[in-house]
C-alpha positions in Angstrom: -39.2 17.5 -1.3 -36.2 16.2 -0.6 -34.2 12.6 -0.4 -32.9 11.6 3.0 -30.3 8.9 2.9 -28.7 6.8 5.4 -25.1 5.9 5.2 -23.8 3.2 7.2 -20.4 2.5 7.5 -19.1 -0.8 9.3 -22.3 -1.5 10.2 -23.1 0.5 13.2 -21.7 4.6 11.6 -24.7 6.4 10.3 -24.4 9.4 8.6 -27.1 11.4 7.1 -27.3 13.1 4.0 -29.6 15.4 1.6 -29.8 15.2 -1.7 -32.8 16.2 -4.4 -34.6 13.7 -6.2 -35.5 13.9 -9.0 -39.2 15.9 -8.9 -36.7 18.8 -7.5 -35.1 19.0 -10.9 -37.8 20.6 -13.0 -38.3 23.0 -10.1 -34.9 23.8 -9.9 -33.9 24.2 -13.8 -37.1 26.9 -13.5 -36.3 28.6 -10.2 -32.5 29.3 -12.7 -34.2 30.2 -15.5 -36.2 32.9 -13.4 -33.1 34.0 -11.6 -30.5 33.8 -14.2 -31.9 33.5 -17.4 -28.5 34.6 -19.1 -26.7 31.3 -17.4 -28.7 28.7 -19.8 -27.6 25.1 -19.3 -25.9 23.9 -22.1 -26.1 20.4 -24.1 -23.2 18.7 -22.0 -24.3 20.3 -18.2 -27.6 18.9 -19.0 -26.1 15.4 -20.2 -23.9 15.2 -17.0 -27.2 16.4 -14.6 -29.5 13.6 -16.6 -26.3 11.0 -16.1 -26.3 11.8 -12.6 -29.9 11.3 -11.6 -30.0 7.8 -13.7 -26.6 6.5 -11.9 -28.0 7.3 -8.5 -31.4 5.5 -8.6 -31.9 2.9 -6.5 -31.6 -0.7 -7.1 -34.2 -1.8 -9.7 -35.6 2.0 -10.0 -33.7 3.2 -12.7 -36.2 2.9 -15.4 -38.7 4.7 -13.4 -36.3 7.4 -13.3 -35.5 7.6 -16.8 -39.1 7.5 -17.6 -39.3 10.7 -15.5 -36.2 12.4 -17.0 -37.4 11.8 -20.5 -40.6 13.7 -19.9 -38.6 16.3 -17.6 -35.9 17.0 -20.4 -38.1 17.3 -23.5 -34.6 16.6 -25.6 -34.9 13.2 -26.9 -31.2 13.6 -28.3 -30.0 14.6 -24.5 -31.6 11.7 -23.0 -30.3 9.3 -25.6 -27.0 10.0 -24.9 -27.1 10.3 -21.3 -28.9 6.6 -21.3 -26.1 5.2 -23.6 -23.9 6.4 -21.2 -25.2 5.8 -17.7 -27.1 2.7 -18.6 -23.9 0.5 -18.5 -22.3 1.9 -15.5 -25.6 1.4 -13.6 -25.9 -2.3 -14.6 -22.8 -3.5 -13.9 -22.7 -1.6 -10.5 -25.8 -3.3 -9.3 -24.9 -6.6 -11.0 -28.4 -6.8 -12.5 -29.4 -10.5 -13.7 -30.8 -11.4 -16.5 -32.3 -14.3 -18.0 -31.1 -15.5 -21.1 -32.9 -16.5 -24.2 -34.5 -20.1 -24.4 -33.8 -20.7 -20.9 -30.1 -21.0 -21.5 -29.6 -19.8 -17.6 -28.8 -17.0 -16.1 -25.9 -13.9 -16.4 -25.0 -11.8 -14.3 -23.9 -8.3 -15.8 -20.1 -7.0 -14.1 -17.2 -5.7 -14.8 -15.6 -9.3 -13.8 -17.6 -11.0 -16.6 -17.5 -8.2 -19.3 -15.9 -9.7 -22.6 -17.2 -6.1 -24.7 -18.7 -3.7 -23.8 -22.0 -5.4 -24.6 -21.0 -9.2 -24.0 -20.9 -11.0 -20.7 -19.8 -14.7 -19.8 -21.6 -16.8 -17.8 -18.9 -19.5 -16.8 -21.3 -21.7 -15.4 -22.7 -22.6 -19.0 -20.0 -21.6 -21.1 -22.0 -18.8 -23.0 -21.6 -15.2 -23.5 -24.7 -13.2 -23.5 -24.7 -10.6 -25.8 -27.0 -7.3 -24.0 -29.1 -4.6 -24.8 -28.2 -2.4 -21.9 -31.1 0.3 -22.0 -33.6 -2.1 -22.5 -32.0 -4.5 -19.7 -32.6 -7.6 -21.5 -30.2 -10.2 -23.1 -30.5 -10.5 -26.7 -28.8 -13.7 -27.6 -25.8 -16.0 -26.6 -23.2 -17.4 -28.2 -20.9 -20.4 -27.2 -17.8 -18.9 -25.4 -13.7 -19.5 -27.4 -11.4 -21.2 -25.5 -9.8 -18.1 -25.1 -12.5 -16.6 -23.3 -12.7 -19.7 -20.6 -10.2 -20.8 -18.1 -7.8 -23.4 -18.6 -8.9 -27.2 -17.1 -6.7 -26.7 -14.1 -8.3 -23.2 -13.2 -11.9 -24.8 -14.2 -11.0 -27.5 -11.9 -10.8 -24.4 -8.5 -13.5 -22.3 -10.1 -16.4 -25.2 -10.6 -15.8 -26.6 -7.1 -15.5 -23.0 -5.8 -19.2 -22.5 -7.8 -20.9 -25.7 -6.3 -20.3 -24.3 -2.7 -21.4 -20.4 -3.1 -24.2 -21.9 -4.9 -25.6 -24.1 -1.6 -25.0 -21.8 0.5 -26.4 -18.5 -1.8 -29.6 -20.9 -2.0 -30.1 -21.4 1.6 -29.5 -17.8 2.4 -30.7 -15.5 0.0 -34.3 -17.3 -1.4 -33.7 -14.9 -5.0 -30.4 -14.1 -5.0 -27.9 -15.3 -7.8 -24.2 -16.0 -7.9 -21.2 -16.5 -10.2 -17.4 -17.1 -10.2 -14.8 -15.8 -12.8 -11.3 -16.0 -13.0 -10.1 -12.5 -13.4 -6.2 -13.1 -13.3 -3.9 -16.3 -14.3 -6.9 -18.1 -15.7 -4.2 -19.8 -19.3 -2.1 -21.2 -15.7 -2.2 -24.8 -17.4 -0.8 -26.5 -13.5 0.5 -25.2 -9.7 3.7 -23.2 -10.0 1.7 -19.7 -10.9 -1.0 -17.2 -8.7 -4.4 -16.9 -10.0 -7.8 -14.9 -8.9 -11.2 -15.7 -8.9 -13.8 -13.4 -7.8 -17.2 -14.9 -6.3 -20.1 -12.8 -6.5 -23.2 -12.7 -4.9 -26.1 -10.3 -6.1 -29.6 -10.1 -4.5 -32.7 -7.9 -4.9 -35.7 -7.9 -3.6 -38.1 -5.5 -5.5 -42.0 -4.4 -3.9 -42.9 -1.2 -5.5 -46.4 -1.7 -5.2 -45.4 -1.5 -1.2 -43.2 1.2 -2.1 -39.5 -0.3 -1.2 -37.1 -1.9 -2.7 -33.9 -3.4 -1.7 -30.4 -5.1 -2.6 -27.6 -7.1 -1.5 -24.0 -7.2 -3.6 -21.3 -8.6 -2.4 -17.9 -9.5 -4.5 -14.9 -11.7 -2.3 -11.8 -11.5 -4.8 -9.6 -14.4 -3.9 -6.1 -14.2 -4.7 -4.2 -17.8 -4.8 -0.7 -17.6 -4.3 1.3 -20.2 -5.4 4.8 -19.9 -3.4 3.5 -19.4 0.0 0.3 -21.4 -0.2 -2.0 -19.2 1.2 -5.3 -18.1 -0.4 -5.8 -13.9 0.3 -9.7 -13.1 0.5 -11.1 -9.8 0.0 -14.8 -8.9 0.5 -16.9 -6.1 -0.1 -20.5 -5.9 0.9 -23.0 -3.0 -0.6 -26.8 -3.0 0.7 -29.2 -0.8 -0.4 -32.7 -0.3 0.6 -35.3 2.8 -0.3 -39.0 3.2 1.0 -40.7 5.8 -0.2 -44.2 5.8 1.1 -44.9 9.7 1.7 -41.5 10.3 2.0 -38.6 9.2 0.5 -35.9 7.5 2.9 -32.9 5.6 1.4 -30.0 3.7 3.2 -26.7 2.5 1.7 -24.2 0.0 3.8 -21.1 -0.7 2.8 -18.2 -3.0 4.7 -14.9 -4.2 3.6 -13.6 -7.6 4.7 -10.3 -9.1 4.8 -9.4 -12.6 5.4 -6.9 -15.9 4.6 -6.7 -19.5 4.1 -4.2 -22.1 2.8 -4.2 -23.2 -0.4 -5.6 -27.1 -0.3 -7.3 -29.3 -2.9 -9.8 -27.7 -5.2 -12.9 -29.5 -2.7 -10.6 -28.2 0.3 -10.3 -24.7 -0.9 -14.3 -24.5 -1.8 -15.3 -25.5 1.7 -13.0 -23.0 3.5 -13.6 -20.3 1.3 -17.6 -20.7 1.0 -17.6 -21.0 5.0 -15.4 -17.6 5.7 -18.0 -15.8 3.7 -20.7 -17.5 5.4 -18.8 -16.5 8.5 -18.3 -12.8 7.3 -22.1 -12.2 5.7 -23.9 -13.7 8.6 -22.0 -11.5 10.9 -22.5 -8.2 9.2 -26.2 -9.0 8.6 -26.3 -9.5 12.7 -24.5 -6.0 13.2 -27.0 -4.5 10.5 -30.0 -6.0 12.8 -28.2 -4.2 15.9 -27.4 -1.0 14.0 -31.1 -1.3 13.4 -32.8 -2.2 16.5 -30.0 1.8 17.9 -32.1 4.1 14.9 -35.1 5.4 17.2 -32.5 6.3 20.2 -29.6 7.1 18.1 -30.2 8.5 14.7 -33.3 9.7 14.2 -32.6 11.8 17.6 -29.5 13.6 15.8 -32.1 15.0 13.0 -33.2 17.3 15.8 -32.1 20.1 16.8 -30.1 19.5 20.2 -31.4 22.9 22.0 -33.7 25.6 20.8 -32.5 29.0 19.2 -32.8 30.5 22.8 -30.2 28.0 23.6 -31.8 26.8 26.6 -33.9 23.7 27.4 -37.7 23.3 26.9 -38.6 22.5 30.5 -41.7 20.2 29.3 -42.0 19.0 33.7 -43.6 22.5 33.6 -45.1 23.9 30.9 -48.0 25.5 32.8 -45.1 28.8 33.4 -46.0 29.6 29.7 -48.8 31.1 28.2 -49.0 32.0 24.3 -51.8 34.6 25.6 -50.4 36.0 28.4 -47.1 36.8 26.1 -49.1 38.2 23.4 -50.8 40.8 25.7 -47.9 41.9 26.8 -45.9 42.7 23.4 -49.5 44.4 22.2 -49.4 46.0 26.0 -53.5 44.7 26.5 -52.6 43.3 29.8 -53.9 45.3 32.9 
């Protein structure tokens, strides 16, 4: 069985790729045995194959993978490693959320919030979430040092920046989460220096029991440059979906952005920032919808063959000129 994927570039591209999923991978690992039982796997190719299969499950399907893996490998100690390893990568890819202990709020795990390799802020509340990874759950939380926080003039752009994405992330995506960090410049103690904050925007809305899942991330990086006043904003926009209902269909949409404003007041800033990614997200979602609405006439015709192996056209206006019996008879030379 295999994995068909839809890649959709700029919202309108599709390409189509193959891939096996993971029920292939027992198969296959037997099929080389048979065939080449003196090429055995070793400890690392297996690692790197395990790896591979958990970094390329779908948003919020990775632990039904690994469950899968697990009983697949039968190496507990191969697993182990490849989870430590892949487990990370995967959660901070997807931005997973996760709620933190005592209803202290909500982090979301990236690489712009990573502290350790196991601690994330949340700049919103002031904490750092310390997380168990493999288990996808936040342990505990700690207050943040002033050295982990931005200074009060940073705070100032970042907090009205975070009142903004959060209005509009609540009227447009009904589960969806959002934070802002300061990446760059964030000890500038007044104007005179550049800094960057990086809003991020991470959805998902999980149905297995329907048998599809899917996910919206996007992250807009804004750069604030002091001398020439302008505020440089780039986005990038990552949706996933997979159904899987007797099959096993999977589509990945990616789309850069680039944009710019002036650098204003910290209110001033929020506004015009929040409303060019409003701007930029409703439009892609609209070209999505088109690229959408094209699939029956467009896509799915290009998984067909264009002509048959004879290289001529079927003529279906008159398919009475053929007759399977007729042709049999005459290759077994029955016919009178």
């Amino acid at each position: 069985m295999t994995n068909v994927s839809l890649e959709v570039i700029d919202g309108d591209n599709f390409s189509l790729r193959q891939t096996f999923i993971i029920e292939r991978l027992e198969a296959a690992m037997a099929d080389e045995e048979d065939e080449l039982p003196e090429t055995e796997l070793s400890y690392d190719q297996r690692k790197e194959i395990a790896k591979w299969f958990l970094l390329n499950a779908p948003a919020g399907e990775i632990n039904y993978v690994a469950k899968d893996l697990k009983a697949v490998l039968s190496d507990e100690e191969v697993y182990n490693e490849a989870a430590m390893e892949a487990f990370p990568v995967y959660n901070k890819s997807h931005m997973i959320c996760l709620e933190m202990p005592s209803r202290a709020g909500d982090v979301i795990v990236s690489s712009y919030s990573e502290i350790t390799e196991n601690e994330y802020l949340d700049p919103r509340t002031a904490q750092v979430a310390i997380v168990d990874h493999v288990k996808q759950i936040c342990t505990k939380v700690r207050p943040a040092n002033d050295e982990e926080l931005p200074s009060l003039y940073i705070e100032e752009y970042r907090y009205a920046l975070d009142a903004e994405i959060q209005r509009y992330v609540s009227e447009s995506y009904p589960k969806g989460m959002c934070a802002v960090n300061c990446v760059k410049g964030k000890d500038t103690e007044g104007p005179g220096s550049d800094f960057e904050l990086v809003v991020i925007i991470t959805a998902m809305r999980l149905s297995p029991q329907n048998f599809c899942n899917g996910s919206w991330r996007s992250v807009w990086n804004i750069d604030f440059q002091d001398e020439s006043q302008v505020l440089d904003i780039k986005g990038k926009l990552q949706v996933g979906a997979h159904y899987f209902e007797e099959g096993n269909v999977e589509l990945d949409a990616k789309k850069d952005f680039q944009d710019s404003t002036i650098f204003q007041s910290a209110d001033d800033c929020a506004m015009a920032i929040a409303n060019i990614i409003r701007h930029h997200e409703t439009e892609y979602l609209a070209s999505l919808e088109v690229a959408y609405s094209k699939l029956p006439d467009n896509t799915f015709k290009d998984l067909r063959r264009k002509l048959p192996v004879t290289r001529t056209l079927f003529p279906w206006q008159n398919t009475l000129q053929f007759s399977l019996t007729r042709e049999v008879e005459k290759e077994l030379g029955l016919g009178k």
